[in-house]
N, C-alpha and C positions, 0 to 999 in steps of 0.2 A: 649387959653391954651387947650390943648386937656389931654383927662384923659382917660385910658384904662386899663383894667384886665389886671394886671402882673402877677398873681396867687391865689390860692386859699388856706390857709394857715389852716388844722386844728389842735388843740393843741390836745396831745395825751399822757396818761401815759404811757401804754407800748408800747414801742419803736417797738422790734425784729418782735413779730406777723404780725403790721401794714407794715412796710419794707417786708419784707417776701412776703404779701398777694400783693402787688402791683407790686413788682416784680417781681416776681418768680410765685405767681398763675398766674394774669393777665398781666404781661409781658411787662408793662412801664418803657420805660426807665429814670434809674438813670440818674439823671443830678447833685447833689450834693448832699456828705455823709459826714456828721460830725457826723460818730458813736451816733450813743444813744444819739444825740441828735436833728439834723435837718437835713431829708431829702427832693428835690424837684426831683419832675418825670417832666419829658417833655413830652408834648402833643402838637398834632396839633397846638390845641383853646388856650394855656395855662400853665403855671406850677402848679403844684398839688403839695403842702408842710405838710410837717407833723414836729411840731415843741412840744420839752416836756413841756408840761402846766406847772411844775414848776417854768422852768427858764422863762415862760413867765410870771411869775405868780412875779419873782423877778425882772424882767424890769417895769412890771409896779407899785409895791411895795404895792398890793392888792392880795386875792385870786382868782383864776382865777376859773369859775363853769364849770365844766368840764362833768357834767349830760349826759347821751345819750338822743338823743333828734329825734327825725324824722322831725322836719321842714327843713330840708335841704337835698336834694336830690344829688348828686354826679353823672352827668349823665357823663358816658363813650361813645364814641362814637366806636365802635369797627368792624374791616370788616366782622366778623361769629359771630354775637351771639349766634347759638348753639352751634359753635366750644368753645366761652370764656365760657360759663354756664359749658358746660363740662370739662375744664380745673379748673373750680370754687369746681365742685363737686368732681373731683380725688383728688384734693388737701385737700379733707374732711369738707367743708364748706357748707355749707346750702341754698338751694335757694329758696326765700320767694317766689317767682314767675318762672315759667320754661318757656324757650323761648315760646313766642307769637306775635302773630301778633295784630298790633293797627292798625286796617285799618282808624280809625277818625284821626288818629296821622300819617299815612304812615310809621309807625316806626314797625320794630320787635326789644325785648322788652325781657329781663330777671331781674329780682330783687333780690336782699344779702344785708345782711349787713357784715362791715370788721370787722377786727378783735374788733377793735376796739366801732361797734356795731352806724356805721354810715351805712344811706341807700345810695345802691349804685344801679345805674340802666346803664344797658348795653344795648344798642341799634346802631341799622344800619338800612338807609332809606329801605323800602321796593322796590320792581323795581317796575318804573312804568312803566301802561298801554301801550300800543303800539297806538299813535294818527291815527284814520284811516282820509284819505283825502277826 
């Protein structure tokens, strides 16, 4: 039996911001909209879900902790991280990190949180070296 990532599901109170900011700031495409209540973005690697903690909260017929929390990272893979950081910042959001370079990581490298106050980090491989013979 094989088992793989079908998506990444976060519970979210308000809906409109989190839609908004994935959409429209950073430019993932909608894959399914049940208004105000469950959307999933398509990616490359994956679906990205954002579903309202209450109604998950009455599937499983407990309360659901919904705390912001930074143990979980949200890494975007995006082809301009200066170009998404600044698309980040017009749209009037915050960036807890301004593009950079990870030369230990090979990664360039911007960090926000969404509306919703999850971390999110934006990166694209760095180019590499040119191999001389």
């Amino acid at each position: 039996m094989t088992t793989a990532l079908s998506h990444l599901r976060y519970l979210i109170t308000e809906f409109a911001p989190v839609l908004h900011f994935y959409r429209d700031v950073l430019g993932l495409k909608l894959a399914v909209d049940v208004p105000n209540v469950y959307a999933e973005f398509e990616t490359p690697g994956g679906r990205l879900a954002f579903y309202r903690s209450d109604l998950m909260a009455d599937v499983l017929h407990a309360p659901v902790a919904t705390r912001k929390s930074d143990d979980c990272i949200m890494c975007l893979r995006v082809e301009n991280v200066d170009a998404a950081a600044a698309r980040v910042k017009i749209a009037g959001h915050p960036l807890l990190t301004t593009p950079h370079d990870r030369a230990e990581w090979n990664q360039r490298v911007a960090h926000l949180k969404d509306p919703a106050g999850h971390l999110v980090e934006l990166w694209s491989p760095l180019p590499r070296a040119p191999q001389h013979a």
